[in-house]
C-alpha positions as CSV (number, residue, x, y, z in Angstrom):
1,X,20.0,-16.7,3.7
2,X,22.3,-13.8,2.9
3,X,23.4,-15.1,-0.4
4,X,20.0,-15.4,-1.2
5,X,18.9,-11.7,0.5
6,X,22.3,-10.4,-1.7
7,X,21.0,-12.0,-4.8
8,X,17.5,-10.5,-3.9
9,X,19.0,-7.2,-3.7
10,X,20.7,-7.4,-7.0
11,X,17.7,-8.6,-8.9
12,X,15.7,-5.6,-7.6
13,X,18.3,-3.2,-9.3
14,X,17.1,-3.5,-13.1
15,X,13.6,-3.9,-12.0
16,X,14.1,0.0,-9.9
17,X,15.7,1.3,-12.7
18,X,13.0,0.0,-15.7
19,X,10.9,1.6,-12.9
20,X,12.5,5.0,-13.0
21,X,12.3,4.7,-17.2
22,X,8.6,4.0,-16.9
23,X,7.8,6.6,-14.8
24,X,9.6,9.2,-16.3
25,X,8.3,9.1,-19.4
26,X,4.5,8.6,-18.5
27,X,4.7,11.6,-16.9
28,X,6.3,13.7,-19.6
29,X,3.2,12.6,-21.9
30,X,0.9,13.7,-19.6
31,X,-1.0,16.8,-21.4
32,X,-0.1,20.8,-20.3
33,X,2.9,22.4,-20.1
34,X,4.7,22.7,-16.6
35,X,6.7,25.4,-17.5
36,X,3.4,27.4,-18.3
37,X,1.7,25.9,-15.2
38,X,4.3,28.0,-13.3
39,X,4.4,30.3,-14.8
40,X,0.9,30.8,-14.8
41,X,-1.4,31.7,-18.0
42,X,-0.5,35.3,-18.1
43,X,3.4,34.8,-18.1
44,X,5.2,35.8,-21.2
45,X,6.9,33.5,-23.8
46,X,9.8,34.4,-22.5
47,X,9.1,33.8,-18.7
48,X,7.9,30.4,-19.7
49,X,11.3,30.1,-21.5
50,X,12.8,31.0,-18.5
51,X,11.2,28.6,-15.9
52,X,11.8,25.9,-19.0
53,X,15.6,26.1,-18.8
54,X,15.7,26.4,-15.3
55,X,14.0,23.1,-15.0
56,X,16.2,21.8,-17.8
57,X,13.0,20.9,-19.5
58,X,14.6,22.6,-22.7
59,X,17.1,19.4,-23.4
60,X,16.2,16.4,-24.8
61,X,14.6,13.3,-22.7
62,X,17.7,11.6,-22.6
63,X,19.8,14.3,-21.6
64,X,16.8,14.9,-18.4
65,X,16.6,11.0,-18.0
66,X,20.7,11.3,-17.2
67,X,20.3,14.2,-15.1
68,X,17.7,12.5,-13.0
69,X,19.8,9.1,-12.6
70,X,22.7,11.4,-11.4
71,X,20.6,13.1,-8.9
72,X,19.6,10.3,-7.4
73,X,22.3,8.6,-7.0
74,X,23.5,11.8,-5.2
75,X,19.9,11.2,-2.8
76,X,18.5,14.7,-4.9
77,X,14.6,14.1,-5.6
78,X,15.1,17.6,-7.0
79,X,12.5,20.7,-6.4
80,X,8.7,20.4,-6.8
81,X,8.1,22.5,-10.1
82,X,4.7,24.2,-8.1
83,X,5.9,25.0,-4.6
84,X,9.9,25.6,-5.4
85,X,10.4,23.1,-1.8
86,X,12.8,20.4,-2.3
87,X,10.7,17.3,-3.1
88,X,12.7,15.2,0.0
89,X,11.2,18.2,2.0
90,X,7.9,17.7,1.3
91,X,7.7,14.0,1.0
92,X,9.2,13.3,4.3
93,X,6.9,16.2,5.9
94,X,4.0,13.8,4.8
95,X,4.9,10.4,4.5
96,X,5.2,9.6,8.7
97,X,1.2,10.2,7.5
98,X,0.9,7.8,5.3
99,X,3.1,5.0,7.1
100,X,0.8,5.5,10.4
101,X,-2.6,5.1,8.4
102,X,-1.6,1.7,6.6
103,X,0.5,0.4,9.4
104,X,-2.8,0.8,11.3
105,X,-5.5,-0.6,8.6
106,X,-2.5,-3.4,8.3
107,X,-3.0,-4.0,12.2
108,X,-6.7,-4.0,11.9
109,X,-7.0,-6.3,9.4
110,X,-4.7,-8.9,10.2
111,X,-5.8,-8.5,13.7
112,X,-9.6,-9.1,12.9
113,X,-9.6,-11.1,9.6
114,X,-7.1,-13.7,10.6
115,X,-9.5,-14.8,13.7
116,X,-12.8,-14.3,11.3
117,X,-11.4,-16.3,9.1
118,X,-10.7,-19.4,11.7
119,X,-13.9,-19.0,13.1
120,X,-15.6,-19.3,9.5
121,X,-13.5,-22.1,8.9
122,X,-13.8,-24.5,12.6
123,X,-17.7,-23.6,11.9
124,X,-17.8,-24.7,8.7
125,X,-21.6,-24.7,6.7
126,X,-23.0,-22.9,10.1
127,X,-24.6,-19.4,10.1
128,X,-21.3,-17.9,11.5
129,X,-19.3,-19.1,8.3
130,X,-22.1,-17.6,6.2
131,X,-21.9,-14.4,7.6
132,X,-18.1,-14.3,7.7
133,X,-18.3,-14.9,3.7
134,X,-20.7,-12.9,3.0
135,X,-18.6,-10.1,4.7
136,X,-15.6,-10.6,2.5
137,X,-17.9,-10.5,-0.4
138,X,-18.8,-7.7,0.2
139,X,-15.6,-6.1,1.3
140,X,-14.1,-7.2,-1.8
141,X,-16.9,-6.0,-3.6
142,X,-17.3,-2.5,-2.4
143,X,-14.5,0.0,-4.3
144,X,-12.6,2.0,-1.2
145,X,-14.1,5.4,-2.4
146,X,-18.0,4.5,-2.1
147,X,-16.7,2.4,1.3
148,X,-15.2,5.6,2.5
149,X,-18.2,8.3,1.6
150,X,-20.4,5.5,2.9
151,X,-18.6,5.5,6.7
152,X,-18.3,9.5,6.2
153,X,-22.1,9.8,5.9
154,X,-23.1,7.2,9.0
155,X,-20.6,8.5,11.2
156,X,-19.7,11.8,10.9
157,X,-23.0,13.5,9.1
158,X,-25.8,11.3,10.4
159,X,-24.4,10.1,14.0
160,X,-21.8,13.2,14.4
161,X,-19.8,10.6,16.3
162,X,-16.6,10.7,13.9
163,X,-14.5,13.7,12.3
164,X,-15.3,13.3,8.7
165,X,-11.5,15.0,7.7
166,X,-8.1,15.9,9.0
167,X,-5.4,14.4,11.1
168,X,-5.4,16.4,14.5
169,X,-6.8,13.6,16.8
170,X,-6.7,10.0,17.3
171,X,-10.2,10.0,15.8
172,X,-9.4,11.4,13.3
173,X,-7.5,7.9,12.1
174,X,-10.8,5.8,12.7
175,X,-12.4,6.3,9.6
176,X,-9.9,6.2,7.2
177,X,-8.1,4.0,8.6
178,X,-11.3,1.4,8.7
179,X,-11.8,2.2,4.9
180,X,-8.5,1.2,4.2
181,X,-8.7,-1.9,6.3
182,X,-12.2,-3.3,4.8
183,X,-10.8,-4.4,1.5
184,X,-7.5,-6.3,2.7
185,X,-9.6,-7.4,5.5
186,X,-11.9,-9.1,3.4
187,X,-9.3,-11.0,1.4
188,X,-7.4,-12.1,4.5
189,X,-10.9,-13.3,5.8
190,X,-11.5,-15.4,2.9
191,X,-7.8,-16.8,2.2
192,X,-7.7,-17.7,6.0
193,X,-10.7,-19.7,5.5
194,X,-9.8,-21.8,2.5
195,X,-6.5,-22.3,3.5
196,X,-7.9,-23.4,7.6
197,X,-10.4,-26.0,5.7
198,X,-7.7,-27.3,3.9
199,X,-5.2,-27.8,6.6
200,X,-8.3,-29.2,8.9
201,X,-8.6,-32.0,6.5
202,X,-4.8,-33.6,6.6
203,X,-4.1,-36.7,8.2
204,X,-2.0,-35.2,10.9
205,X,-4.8,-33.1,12.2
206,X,-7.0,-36.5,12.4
207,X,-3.9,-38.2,13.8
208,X,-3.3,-35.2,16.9
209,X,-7.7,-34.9,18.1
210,X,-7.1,-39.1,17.9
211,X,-4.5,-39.0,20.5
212,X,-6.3,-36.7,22.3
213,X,-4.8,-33.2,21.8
214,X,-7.1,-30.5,23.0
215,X,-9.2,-28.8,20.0
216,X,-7.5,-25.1,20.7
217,X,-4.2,-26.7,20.3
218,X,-5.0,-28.2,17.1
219,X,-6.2,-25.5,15.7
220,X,-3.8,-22.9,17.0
221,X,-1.1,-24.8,17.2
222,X,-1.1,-27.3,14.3
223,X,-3.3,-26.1,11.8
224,X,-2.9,-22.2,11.6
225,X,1.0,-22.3,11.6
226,X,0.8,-24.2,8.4
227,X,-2.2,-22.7,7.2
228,X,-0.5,-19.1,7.8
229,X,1.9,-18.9,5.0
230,X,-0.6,-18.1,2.2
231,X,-2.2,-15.3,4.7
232,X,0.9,-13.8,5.0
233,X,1.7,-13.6,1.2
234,X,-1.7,-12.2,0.9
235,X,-0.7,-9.7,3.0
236,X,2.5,-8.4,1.8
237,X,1.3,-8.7,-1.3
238,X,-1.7,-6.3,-0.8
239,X,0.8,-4.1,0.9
240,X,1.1,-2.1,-2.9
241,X,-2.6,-2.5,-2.6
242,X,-2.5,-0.5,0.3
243,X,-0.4,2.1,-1.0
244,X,-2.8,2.4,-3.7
245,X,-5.6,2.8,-1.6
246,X,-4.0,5.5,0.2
247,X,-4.7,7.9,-2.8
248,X,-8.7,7.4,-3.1
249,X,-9.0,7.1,1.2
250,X,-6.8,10.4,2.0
251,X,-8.3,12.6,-0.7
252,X,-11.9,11.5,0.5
253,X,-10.6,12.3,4.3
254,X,-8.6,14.7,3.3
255,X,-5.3,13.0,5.1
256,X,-2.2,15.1,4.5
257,X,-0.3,12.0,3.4
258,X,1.5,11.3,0.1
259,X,-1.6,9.6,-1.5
260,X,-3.5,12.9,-1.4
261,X,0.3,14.6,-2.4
262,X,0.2,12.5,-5.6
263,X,-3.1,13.5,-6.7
264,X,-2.4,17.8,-6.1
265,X,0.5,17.4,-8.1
266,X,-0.9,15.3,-10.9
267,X,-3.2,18.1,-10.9
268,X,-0.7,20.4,-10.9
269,X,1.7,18.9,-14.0
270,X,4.4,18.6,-11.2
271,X,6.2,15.4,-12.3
272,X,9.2,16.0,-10.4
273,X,6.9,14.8,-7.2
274,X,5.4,12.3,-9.1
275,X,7.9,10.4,-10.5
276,X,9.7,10.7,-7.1
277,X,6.8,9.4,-5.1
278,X,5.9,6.6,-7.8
279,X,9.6,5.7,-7.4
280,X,9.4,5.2,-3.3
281,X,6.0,3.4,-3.7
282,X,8.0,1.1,-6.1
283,X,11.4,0.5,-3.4
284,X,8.8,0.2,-0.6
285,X,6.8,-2.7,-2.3
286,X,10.0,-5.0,-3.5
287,X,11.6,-4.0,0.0
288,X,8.1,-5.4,1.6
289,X,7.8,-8.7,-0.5
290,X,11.6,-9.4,0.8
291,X,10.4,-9.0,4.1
292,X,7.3,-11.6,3.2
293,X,10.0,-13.9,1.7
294,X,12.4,-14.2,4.5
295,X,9.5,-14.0,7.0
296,X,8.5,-17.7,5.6
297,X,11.8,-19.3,7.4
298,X,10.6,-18.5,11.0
299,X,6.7,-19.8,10.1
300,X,7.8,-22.7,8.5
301,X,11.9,-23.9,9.9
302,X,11.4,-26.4,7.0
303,X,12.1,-23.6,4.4
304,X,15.8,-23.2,4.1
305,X,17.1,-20.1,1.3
306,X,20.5,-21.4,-0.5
């Protein structure tokens, strides 16, 4: 297993740094001038000059390209281009944010849709499956914005039950954490389904019930270890899916996370946040998918890594 965690590691290098290329120059197309942003619209040609070199947006894209790589390999994000705070400073002043409210809608989910989805399965054609699936249609269905204005309007303006923004409480988490949940719910309900009928249908299922094992141990025991493995790529998998979400769910919520960070400094031409955030959304999902990789070896001992 650590050969194959080193080789892993060494694979992920080209794919960080095509990232890094990517990213950098997507957001040096996007339209407006930072420099001028700054600066602000009544700032001189030579103020804008000014903030331009300081920047070093004055050399050429290769020559800023370099510069970047060097930073950081030095761990320098570099400064936002709005706020003048180092970018490190601000990200990690947000991101514990971020990490609570998916490690939370992961919990829920998991939590909720794994046992959904066994229930839809072990009643199989029965008004509990029907409802089960028609949940996860519609989770799957719904886009996380409308999902989240929809919860917003029950709950907090209708019922008054719920804070509709913010982070100072712990209910404050409920609704966007629930937002964030009901799509990766939906697909863990329905992937736990499929994958339970399947398993429920092998010849070693038959063969346990006909020597009399107990129906809870068949299930629980026999069929959802082997039916698990799928769930759990599903899950790490939707982990970038997540991430994603986080930029819709805490600008309607108004989180202080990095998903509503991203969107101010798109706003704001700041690409020196940008590309840094893109660039830790990128290390977080190949680090995840490792994780869902090696995690396979304690579901299944079968699975050996050479």
């Amino acid at each position: 297993m650590i050969g194959y965690l080193i080789r892993r590691l060494l694979f992920s290098v080209p794919l960080i740094i095509g990232v890094t290329l990517v990213v950098f120059l997507m957001v040096r197309v996007l339209p407006g001038d930072p420099a001028r942003m700054v600066g602000g619209m009544m700032a001189s040609e030579e103020e804008v000059e000014k903030i331009r070199k300081e920047y070093g947006l004055d050399e050429p894209l290769y020559v800023q390209y370099g510069i970047y790589l060097r930073d950081l390999l030095t761990g320098d994000l570099g400064r936002s281009i709005k706020s003048g705070q180092p970018v490190s400073t601000e990200i990690g002043a947000r991101f514990p944010y971020t990490l609570l409210l998916i490690s939370i809608s992961l919990g829920l989910a998991s939590l909720i849709g794994i046992p959904l989805g066994i229930v839809s399965a072990t009643h199989h054609k029965t008004w509990l499956d029907y409802g089960t699936t028609s949940l996860a249609l519609f989770g799957i269905s719904m886009p996380i914005y409308w999902s989240g204005l929809m919860l917003m309007l029950l709950f907090s303006a209708i019922l008054g039950w719920l804070p509709a923004g913010g982070a100072e409480t712990p209910l404050h988490f409920i609704l966007p954490s629930v937002t964030l949940a009901f799509a990766l719910l939906a697909n863990i309900v329905r992937l736990t389904r499929s994958s339970m009928l399947e398993i429920l249908n092998q010849d070693y299922i038959r063969t346990a019930r006909s020597k009399g094992a107990k129906e809870r141990k068949v299930i629980y025991v026999h069929a959802l270890r082997n039916a698990i493995k799928p769930v759990v790529t599903i899950i790490g998998l939707q982990f970038g899916t997540l991430l994603g979400g986080t930029v819709l769910t805490e600008t309607v919520f108004a989180w202080p996370g990095v998903g509503r960070l991203i969107v101010k400094s798109i706003f704001a031409r700041d690409y020196i946040v940008i590309q840094s955030l893109v660039l830790i959304f990128a290390l977080i999902i190949v680090f995840v998918n490792l994780i869902t990789d090696l995690s396979y070896a304690l579901i299944d001992p079968r699975i050996k890594y050479d």
